[in-house]
C-alpha positions as CSV (number, residue, x, y, z in Angstrom):
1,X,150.5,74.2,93.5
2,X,147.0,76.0,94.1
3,X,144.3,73.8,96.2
4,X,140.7,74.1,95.9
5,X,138.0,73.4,98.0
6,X,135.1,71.8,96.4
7,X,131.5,70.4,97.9
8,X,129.7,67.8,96.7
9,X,126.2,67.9,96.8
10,X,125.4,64.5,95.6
11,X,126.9,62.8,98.9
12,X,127.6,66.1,101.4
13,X,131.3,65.8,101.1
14,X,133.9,68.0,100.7
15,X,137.1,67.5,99.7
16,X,140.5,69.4,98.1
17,X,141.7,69.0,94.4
18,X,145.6,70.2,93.5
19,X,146.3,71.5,90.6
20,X,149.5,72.2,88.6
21,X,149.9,75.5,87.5
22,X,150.2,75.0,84.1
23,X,146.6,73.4,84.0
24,X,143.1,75.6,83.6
25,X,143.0,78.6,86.3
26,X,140.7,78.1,89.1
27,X,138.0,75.2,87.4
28,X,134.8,75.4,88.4
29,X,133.7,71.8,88.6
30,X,135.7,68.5,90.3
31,X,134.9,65.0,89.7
32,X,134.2,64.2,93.4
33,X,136.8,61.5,94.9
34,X,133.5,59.4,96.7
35,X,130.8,59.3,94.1
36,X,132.7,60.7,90.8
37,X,129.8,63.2,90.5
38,X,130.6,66.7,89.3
39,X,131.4,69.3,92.5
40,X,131.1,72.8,92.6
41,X,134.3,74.8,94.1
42,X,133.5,76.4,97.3
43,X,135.0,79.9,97.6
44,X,137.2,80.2,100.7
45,X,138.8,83.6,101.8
46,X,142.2,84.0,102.2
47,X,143.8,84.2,106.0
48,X,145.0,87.4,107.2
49,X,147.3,87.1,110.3
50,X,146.4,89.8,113.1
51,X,149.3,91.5,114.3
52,X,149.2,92.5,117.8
53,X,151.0,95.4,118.9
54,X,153.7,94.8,121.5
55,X,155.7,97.3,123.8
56,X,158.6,97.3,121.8
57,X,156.4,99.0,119.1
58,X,155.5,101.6,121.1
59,X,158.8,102.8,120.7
60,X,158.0,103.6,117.5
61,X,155.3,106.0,118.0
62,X,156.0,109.6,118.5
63,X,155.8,110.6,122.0
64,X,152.6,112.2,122.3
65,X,151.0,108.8,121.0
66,X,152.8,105.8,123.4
67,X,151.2,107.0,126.6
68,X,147.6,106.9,124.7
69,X,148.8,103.4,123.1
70,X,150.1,102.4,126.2
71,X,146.4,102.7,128.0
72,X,144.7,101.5,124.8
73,X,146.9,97.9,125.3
74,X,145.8,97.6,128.1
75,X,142.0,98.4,127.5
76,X,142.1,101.1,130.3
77,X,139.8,103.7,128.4
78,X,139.7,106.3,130.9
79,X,143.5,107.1,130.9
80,X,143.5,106.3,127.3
81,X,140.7,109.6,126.8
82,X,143.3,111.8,128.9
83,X,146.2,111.0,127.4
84,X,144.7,111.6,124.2
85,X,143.5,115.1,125.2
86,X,145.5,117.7,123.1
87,X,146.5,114.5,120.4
88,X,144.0,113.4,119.0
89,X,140.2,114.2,119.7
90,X,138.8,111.7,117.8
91,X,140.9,109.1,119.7
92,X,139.7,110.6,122.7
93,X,136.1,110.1,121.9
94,X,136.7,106.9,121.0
95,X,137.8,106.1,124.2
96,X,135.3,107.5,126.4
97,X,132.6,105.7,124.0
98,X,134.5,102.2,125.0
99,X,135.0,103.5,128.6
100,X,130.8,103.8,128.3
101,X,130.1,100.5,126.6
102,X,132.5,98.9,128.8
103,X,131.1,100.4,132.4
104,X,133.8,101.3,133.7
């Protein structure tokens, strides 16, 4: 059953509206629950969960990456740059820029 988010302007409150599927697609207007007024649907972005790479996934890299992962986890950007030297330059850079930014 899809929820929307709706604002009403006529008494500052927001509030959700269910609807079934089989009724209009994604209405633009909601009596609001407080003051019946009309209230506009709010647009809210969808949550993306952040996946965090563990250890375990370093396994999955090919060798020449998990030392240069291993040093990025742990936001050590110095050994980071020298394990990337010879796989990837661009990481490398990269690296040294955080390393600069960070002071270290």
């Amino acid at each position: 059953m899809p929820v929307y988010e709706y604002f009403c302007r006529n008494c500052n409150k927001p509030f959700e509206a269910y609807y079934k599927l089989s009724q209009s697609e994604g209405q633009k207007s909601s009596p609001c629950p407080v003051c019946r007024q009309a209230a506009a649907r709010v647009f809210t972005p969808i949550a993306i969960p952040r996946v965090e790479r563990t250890d375990s996934d370093l396994m999955d890299d090919p060798p020449e990456y998990r030392k240069m992962h291993y040093y990025e986890k742990r936001r050590d950007w110095r050994r980071a740059a020298d394990a990337a030297e010879g796989v990837s330059e661009y990481a490398k850079q990269k690296f040294l820029q955080k390393a600069q930014e960070e002071g270290v």
